[in-house]
C-alpha beads as a LAMMPS data file, in Angstrom:
LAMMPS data file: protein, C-alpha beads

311 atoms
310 bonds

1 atom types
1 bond types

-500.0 500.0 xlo xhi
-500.0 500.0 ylo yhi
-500.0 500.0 zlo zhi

Masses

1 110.0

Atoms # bond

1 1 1 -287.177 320.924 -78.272
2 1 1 -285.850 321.485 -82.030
3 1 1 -288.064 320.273 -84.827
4 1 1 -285.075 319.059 -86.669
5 1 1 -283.296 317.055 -84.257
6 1 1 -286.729 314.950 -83.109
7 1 1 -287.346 314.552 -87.120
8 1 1 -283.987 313.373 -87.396
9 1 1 -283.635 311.266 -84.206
10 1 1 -286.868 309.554 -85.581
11 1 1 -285.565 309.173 -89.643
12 1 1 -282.380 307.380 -87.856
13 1 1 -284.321 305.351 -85.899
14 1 1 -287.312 304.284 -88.582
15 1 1 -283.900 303.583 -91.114
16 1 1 -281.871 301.427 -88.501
17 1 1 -284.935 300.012 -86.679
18 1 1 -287.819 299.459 -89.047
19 1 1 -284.757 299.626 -92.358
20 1 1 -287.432 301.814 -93.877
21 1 1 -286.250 302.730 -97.645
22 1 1 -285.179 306.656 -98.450
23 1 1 -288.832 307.106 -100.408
24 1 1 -290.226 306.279 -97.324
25 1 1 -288.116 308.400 -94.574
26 1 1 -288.474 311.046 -97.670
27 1 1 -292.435 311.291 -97.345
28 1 1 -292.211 311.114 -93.467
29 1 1 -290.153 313.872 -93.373
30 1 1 -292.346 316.125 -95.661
31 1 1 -295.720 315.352 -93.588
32 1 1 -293.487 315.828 -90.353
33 1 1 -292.453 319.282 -91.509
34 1 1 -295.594 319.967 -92.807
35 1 1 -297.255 319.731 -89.606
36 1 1 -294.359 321.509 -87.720
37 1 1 -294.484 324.494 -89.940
38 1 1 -298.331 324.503 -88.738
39 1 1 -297.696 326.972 -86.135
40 1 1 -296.401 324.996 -83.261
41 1 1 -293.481 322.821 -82.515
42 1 1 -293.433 319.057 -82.456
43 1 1 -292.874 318.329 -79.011
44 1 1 -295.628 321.058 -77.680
45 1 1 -298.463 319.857 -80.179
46 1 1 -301.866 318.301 -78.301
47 1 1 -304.171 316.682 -79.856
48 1 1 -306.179 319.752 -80.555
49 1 1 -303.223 320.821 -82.871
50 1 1 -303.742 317.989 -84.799
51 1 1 -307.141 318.396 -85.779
52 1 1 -306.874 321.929 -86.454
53 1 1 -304.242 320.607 -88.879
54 1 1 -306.302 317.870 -90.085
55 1 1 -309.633 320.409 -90.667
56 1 1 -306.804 322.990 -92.720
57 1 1 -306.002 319.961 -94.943
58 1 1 -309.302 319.010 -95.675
59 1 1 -310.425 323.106 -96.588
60 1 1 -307.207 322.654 -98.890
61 1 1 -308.708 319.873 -100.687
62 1 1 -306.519 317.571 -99.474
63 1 1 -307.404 313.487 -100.383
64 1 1 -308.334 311.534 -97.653
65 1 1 -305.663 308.805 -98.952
66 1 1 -303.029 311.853 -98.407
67 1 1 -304.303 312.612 -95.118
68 1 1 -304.605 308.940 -93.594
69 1 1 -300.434 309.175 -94.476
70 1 1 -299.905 311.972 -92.996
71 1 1 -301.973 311.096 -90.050
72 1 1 -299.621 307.287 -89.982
73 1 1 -295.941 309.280 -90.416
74 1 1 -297.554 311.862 -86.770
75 1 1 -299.100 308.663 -85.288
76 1 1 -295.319 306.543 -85.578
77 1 1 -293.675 309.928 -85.099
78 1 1 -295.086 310.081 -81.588
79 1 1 -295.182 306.718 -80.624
80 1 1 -291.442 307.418 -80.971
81 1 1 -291.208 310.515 -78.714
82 1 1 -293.276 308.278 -76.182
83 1 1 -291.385 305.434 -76.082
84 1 1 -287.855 307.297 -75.753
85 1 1 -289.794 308.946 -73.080
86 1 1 -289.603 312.309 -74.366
87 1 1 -293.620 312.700 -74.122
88 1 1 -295.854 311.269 -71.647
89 1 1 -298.531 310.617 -74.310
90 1 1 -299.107 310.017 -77.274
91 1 1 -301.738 313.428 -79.160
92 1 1 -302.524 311.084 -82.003
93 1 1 -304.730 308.375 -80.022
94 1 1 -308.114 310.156 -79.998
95 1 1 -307.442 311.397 -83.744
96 1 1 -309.974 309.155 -85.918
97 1 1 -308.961 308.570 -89.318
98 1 1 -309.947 310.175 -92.197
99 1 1 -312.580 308.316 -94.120
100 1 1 -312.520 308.474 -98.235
101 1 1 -315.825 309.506 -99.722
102 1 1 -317.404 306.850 -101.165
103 1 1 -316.609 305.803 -105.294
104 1 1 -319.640 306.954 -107.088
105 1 1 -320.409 304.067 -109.405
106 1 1 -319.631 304.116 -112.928
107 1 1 -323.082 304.313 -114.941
108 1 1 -323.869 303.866 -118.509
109 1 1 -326.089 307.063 -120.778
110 1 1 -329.311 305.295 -121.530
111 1 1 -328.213 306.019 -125.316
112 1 1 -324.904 303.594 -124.760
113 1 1 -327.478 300.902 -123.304
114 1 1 -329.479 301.116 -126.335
115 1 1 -326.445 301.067 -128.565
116 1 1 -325.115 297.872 -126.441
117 1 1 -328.525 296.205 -126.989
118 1 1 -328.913 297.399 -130.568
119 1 1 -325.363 295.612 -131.318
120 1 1 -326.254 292.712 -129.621
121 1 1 -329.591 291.850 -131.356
122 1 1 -328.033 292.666 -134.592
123 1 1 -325.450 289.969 -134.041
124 1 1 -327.733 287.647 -132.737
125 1 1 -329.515 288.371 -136.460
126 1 1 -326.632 288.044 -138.665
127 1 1 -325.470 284.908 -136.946
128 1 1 -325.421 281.657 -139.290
129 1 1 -323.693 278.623 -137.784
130 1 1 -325.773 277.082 -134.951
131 1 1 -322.890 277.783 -132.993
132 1 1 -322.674 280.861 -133.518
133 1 1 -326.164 281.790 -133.238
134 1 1 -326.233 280.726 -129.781
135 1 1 -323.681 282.665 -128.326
136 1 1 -324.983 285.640 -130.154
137 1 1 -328.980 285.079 -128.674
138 1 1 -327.548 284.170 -125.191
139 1 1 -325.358 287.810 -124.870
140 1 1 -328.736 289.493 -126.471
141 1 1 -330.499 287.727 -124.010
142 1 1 -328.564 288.146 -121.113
143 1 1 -328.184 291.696 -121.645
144 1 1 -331.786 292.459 -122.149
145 1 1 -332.067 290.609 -118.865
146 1 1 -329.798 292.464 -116.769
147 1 1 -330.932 295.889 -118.188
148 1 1 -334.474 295.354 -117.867
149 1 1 -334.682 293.551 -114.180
150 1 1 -330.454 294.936 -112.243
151 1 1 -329.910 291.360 -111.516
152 1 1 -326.360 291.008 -109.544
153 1 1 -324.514 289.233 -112.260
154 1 1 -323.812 285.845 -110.252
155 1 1 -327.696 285.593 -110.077
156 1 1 -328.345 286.459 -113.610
157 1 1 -325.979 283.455 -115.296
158 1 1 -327.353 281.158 -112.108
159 1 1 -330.762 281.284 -113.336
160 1 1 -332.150 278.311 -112.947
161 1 1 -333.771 276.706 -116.534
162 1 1 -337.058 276.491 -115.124
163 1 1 -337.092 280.928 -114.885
164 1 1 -338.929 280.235 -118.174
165 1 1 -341.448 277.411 -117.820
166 1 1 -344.362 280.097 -117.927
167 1 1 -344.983 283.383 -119.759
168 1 1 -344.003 285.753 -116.507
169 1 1 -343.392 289.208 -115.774
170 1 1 -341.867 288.848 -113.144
171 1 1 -338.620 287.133 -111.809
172 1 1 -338.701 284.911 -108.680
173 1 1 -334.710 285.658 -107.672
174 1 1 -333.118 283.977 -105.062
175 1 1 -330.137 286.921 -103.643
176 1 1 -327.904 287.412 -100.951
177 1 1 -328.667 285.605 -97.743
178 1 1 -331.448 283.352 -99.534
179 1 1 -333.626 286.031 -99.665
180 1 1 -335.844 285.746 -102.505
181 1 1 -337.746 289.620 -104.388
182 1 1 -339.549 289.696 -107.837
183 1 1 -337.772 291.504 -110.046
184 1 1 -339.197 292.696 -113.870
185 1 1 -338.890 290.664 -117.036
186 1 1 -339.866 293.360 -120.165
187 1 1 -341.399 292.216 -123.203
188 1 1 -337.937 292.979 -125.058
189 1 1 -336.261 290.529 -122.408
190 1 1 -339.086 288.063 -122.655
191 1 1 -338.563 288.198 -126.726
192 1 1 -334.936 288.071 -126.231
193 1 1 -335.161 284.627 -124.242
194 1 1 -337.140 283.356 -126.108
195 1 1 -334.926 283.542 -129.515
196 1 1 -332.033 282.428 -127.690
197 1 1 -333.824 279.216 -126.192
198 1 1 -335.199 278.355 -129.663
199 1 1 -331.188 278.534 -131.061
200 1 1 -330.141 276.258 -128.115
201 1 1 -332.917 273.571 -128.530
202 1 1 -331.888 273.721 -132.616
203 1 1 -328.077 273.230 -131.759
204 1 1 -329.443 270.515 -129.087
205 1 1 -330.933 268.899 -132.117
206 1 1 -328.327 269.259 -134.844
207 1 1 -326.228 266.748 -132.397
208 1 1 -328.623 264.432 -131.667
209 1 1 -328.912 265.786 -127.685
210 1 1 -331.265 265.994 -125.142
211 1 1 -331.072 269.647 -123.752
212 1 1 -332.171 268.713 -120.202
213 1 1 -329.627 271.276 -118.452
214 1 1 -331.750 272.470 -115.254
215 1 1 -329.888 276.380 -115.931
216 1 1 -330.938 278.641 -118.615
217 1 1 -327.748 279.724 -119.380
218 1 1 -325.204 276.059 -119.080
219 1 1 -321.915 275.667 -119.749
220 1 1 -319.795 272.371 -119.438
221 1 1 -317.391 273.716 -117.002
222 1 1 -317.611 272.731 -113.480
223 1 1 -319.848 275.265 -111.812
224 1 1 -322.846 274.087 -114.923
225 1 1 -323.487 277.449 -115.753
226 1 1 -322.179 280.493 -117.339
227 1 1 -319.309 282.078 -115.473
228 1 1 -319.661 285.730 -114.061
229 1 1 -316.237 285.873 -115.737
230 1 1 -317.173 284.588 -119.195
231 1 1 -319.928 286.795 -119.177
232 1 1 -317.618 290.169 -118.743
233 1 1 -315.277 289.342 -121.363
234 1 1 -317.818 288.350 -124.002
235 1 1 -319.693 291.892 -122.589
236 1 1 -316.140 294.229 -122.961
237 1 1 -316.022 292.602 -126.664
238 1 1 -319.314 293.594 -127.478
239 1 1 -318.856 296.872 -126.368
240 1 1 -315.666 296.953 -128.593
241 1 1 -318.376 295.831 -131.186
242 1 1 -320.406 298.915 -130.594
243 1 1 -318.148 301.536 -130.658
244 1 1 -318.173 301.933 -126.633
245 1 1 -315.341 301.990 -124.709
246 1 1 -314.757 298.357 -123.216
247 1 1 -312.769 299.680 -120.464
248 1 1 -316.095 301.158 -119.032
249 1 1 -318.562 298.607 -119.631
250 1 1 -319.098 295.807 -117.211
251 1 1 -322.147 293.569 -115.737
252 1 1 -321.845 295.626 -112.530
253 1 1 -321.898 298.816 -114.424
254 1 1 -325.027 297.858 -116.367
255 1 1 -326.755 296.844 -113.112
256 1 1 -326.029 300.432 -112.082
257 1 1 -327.807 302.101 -115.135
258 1 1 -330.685 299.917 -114.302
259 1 1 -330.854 301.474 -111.155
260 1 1 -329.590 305.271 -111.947
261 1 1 -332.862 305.667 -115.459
262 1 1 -335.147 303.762 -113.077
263 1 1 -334.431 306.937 -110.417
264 1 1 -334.280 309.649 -113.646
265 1 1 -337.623 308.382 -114.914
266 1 1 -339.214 308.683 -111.827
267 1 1 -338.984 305.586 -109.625
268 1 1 -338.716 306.458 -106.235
269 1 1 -335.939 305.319 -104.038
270 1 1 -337.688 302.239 -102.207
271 1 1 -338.516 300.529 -105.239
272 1 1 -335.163 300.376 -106.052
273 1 1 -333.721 299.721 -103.179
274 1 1 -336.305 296.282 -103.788
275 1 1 -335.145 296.074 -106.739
276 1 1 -331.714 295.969 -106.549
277 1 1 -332.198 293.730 -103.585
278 1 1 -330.167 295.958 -101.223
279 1 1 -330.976 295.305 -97.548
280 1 1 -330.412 298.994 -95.994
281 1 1 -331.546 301.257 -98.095
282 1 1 -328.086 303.626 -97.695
283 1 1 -326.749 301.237 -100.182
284 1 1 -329.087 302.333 -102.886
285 1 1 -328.804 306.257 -101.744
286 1 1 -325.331 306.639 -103.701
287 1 1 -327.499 306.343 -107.005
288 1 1 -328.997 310.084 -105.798
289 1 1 -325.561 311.126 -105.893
290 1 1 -325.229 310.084 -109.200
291 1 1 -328.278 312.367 -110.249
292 1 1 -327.163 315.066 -108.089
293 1 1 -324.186 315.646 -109.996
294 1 1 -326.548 315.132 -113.740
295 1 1 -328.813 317.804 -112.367
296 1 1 -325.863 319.927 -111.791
297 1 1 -324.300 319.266 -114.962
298 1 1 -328.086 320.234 -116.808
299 1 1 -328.492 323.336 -114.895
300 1 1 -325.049 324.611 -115.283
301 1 1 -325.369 323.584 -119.067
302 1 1 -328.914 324.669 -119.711
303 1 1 -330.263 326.770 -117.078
304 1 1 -330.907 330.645 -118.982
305 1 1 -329.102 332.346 -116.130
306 1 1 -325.659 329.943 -116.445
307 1 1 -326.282 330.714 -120.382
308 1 1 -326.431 334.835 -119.868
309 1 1 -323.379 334.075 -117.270
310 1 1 -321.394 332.977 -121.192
311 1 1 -322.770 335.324 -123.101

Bonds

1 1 1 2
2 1 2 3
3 1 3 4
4 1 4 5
5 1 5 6
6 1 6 7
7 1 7 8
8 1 8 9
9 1 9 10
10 1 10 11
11 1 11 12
12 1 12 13
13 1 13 14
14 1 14 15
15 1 15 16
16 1 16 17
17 1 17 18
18 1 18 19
19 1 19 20
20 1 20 21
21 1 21 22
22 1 22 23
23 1 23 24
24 1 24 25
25 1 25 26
26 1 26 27
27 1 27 28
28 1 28 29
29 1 29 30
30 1 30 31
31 1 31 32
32 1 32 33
33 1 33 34
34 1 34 35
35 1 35 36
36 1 36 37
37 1 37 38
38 1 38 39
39 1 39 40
40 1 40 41
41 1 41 42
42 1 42 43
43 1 43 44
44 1 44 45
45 1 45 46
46 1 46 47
47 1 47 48
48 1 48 49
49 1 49 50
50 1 50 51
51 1 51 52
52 1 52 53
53 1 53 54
54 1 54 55
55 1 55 56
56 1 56 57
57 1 57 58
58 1 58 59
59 1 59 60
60 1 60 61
61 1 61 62
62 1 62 63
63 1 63 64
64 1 64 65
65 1 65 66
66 1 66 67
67 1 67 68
68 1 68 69
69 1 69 70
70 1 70 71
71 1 71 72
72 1 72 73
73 1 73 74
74 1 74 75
75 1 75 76
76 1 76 77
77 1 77 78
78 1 78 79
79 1 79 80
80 1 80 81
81 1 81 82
82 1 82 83
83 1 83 84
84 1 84 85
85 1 85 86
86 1 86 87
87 1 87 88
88 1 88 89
89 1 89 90
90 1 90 91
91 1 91 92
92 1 92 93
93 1 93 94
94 1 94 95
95 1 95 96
96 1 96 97
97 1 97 98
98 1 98 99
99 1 99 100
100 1 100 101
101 1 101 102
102 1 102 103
103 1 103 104
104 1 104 105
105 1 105 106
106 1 106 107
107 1 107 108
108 1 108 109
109 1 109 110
110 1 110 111
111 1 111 112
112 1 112 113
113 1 113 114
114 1 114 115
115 1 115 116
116 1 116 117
117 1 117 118
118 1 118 119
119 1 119 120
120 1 120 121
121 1 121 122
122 1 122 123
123 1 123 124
124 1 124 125
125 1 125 126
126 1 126 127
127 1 127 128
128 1 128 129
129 1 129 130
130 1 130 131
131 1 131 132
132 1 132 133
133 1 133 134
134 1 134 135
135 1 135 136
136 1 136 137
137 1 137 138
138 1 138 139
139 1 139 140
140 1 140 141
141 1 141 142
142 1 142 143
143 1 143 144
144 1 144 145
145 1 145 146
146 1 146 147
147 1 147 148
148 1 148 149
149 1 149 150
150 1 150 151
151 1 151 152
152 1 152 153
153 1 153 154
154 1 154 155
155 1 155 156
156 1 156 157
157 1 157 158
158 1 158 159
159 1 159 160
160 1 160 161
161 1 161 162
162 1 162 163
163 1 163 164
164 1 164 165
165 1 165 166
166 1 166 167
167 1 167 168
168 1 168 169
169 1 169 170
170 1 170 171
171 1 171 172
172 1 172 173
173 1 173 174
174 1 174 175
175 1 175 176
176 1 176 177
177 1 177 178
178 1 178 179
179 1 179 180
180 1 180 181
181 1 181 182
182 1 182 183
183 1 183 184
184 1 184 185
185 1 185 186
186 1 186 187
187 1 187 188
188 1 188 189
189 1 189 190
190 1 190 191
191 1 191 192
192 1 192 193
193 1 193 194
194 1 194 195
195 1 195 196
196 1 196 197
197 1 197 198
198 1 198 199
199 1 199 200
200 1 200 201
201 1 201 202
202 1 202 203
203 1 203 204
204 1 204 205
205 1 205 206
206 1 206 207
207 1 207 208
208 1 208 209
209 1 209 210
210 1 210 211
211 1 211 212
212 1 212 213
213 1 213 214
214 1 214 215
215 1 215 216
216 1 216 217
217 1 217 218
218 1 218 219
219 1 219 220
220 1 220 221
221 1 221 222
222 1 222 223
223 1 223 224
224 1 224 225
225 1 225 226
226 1 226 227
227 1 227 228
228 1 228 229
229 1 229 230
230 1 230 231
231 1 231 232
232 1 232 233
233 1 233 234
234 1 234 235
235 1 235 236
236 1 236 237
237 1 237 238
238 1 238 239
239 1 239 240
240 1 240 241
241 1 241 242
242 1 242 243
243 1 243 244
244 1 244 245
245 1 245 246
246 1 246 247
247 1 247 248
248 1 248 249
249 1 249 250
250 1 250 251
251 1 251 252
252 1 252 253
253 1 253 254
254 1 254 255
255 1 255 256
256 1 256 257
257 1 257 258
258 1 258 259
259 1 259 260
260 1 260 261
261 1 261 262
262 1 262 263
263 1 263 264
264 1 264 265
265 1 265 266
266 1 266 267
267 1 267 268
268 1 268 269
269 1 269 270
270 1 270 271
271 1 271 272
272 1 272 273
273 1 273 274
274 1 274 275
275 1 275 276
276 1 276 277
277 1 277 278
278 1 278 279
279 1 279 280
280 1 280 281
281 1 281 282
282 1 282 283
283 1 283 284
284 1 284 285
285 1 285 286
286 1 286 287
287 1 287 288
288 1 288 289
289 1 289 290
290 1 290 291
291 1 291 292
292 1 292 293
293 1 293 294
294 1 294 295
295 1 295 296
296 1 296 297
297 1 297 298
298 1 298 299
299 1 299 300
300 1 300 301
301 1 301 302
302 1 302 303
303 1 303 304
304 1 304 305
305 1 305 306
306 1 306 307
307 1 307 308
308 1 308 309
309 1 309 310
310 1 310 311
């Protein structure tokens, strides 16, 4: 049967059905005629045909968001022809679809963190109200925290007050599902806790209170402790405050260089995977990606051959 007459027998139908709007029948009639111009007509194609088309797309470079629509405007397409009973099946059923590659996560030059963490001590330095001087020690603090141990963020402001009852090295977190790992507290982090406690025990005193709070970082809203939200807007100011770019910066994102200069320096994967407090350790694999792509970049930057390839 025509290509042209089944496309437009199924734009009719899709716009008096389903009232699907022009953009719509627009794109469905690209992909349609896309695929038709493939090699075989509509009404022939198998299943077979369809992957071929699907493998061509993906040698093309073609997004796996692009191809999933494609692969909805055949499957609908065909559901048509079937239930006009113009085919007796439908050669999109066994076709999986296509799976996007997972995000690589956005990580932070170990020269940024120590910009970030320069900025923030410096404010928590030049500070001079109480109040003041406590916000600035609790960001130093919580960032030297995060960066030094890849605490998730919820469990970094729920840190319970009594974290701190004893010069440790070590973390006792409490993560996902209850499960509890050791994670590292630095000197620098150790230091930086310690400065901010000191401000919040003299603001405690300037009005007469009794800092009892059992958190080490309180607040007076309702969950009693700094909000993961709070935290990333006073973090995308600093950054402003540092010259970074805000827009890049998060708690997440700083949990991720933990993970990605623990892996450059030489940790091997399983430690990090512990770490990080990942239960399979595929989660923590996408960090090698990460330094696949730096070890391309160096080689292709620095390597004498890709330098005589220039010359």
């Amino acid at each position: 049967m025509n290509n042209s007459l089944l496309i437009d027998s199924f734009l009719e139908m899709m716009s008096a059905e389903r009232g699907a709007a022009a953009n719509t029948l627009a794109a469905y009639q690209r992909d349609l005629e896309d695929f038709a111009s493939f090699g075989q007509t509509l009404y022939d194609a198998n299943s077979e045909t369809i992957r071929q088309w699907f493998a061509f797309l993906l040698t093309d470079g073609l997004a796996a968001p692009s191809q999933a629509r494609k692969l909805s405007a055949l499957r609908q397409f065909y559901r048509f022809l079937f239930s006009e009973g113009l085919r007796e099946d439908n050669p999109t059923g066994p076709i999986d679809s296509p799976k996007a590659g997972r995000a690589l996560p956005k990580v932070m030059s170990e020269s940024d963190v120590d910009q970030l963490l320069l900025t923030a001590e410096e404010l928590a330095l030049a500070s001079s109200s109480p109040g003041a001087q406590l916000r600035a020690t609790r960001m130093h603090a919580l960032l030297e925290l995060l960066y030094a141990s890849g605490l998730r963020v919820s469990e970094l402001v729920g840190l319970p007050a009594s974290t701190t009852r004893r010069d440790a090295r070590f973390l006792l977190v409490t993560g996902k599902g209850n499960k509890e790992r050791m994670v590292p507290m630095g000197d620098k982090a150790r230091q930086a806790v310690a400065v901010y406690l000191q401000a919040r025990q003299q603001l405690a005193d300037h009005k007469g209170r009794v800092d009892d709070s059992p958190w080490l970082f309180p607040s007076s809203g309702t969950q009693g402790h700094l909000t993961r939200q709070h935290f990333a807007r006073d973090l995308k100011t600093l950054a402003g405050q540092a010259g970074l770019s805000a827009g890049k910066i998060s708690p997440h994102v700083l949990r991720h260089a933990f993970a990605s200069h623990l892996l450059q320096n030489g940790a091997d994967l399983r430690t990090v995977q512990q770490l990080l407090g990942h239960a399979d350790i595929s989660t923590t694999q996408i960090y090698t990606h990460v330094l696949e792509e730096r070890l391309r970049e160096l080689v292709e930057t620095a390597h004498p051959l890709s330098q005589s390839d220039k010359a």
